[in-house]
N, C-alpha and C positions, 0 to 999 in steps of 0.2 A: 756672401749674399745678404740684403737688407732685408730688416727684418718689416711687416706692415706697420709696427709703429714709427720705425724711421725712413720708411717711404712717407708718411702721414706727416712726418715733422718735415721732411724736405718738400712738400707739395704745399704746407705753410708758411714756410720759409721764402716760395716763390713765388705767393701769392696764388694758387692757382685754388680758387675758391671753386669751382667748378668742378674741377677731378675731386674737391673733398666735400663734397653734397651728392656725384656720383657716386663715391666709397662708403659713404654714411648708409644712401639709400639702398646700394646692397645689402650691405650688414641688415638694414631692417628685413630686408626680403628673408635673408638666411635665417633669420630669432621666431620669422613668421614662419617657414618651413620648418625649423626644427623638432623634433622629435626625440622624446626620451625614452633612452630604452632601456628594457631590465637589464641587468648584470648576468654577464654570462658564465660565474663564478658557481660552482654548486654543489652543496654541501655532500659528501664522501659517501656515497655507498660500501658497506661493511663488501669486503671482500672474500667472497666463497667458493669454493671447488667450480660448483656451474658457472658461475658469472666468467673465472679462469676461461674455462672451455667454450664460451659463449666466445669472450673474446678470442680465442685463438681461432675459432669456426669465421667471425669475422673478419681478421685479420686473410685467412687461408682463401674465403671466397668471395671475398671483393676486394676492391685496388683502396681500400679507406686506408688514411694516414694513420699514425696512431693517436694521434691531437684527434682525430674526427670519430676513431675509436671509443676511446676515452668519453666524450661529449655525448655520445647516440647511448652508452651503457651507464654515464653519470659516475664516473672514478676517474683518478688524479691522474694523467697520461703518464707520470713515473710508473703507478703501480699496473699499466697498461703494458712497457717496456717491460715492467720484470714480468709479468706472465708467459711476454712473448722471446723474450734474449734467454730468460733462468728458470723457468719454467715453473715459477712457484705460484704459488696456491693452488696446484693441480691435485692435491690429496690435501685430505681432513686429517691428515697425520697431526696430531698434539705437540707431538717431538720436534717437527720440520722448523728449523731457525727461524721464521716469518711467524708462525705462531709461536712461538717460546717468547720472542720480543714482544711481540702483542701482549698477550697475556702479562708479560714485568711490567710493561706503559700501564694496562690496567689495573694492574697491582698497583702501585706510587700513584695513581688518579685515587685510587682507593684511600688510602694509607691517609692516616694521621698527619698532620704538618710535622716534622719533629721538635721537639720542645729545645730550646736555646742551650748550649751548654754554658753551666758558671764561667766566670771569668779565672782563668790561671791568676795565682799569684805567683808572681814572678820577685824574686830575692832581690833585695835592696845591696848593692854593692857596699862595700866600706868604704869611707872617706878615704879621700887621698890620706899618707901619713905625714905628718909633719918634715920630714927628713929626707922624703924619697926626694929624686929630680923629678922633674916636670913633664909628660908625654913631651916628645918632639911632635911637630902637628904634621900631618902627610904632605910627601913630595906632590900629592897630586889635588892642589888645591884649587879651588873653585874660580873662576875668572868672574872679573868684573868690568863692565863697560869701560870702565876707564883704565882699565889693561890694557885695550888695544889699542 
């Protein structure tokens, strides 16, 4: 399938000035219609016991997806799936896996950068000895363009 910009080069390629004043004066129409709209993106609502059970009451008494779920209560549609597939956030439990993780992410949010460890010194090999034989160099040597 062509894409509009090489429909536009073959309709210049044929001469047809006409279909590209009619193409042009669409576009103007559509720039003059258009509309910007907010971002449907939105920042995370903390996830609590109720909001759980909200969504499940949701979820249980109307035919909503979970995308539309998710959107009408303001949380990630992932953490809409885990309420409704694993049931979690349904208890204030401290211990429950979902809060343990939580609480370490905001632990290391917390935390100090860690300061750089020094650099290893690492042991300076001995010279080859005068006497020894020479490494043989590996069968498995590096190829060069003008190998092949």
């Amino acid at each position: 399938m062509a894409t509009l910009k090489e429909f536009e080069e073959s309709l210049r390629e044929h001469g047809m000035l006409m279909a590209l004043a009619l193409l042009e004066r669409l576009r103007e129409r559509d720039r003059a219609t258009r509309t910007i709209k907010p971002a449907r993106r939105l920042t995370g609502q903390k996830m609590t016991p109720e909001l759980a059970r909200a969504i499940l009451d949701l979820h249980a008494s109307t035919g909503m997806t979970q995308q539309e779920i998710a959107f009408k209560v303001g949380v990630n549609q992932g953490r809409v799936n885990e309420v409704i597939k694993r049931g979690k956030w349904l208890d204030d439990d401290p211990n429950a896996p979902e809060a343990i993780a939580r609480d370490k992410a905001k632990a290391r949010l917390r935390a100090e950068p860690v300061a750089k460890r020094p650099p290893v010194k690492r042991s300076v090999r001995p010279a080859a000895r005068p006497g020894a034989p020479a490494r043989r160099p590996s069968p498995q040597g590096q190829l060069i363009f003008g190998d092949l």
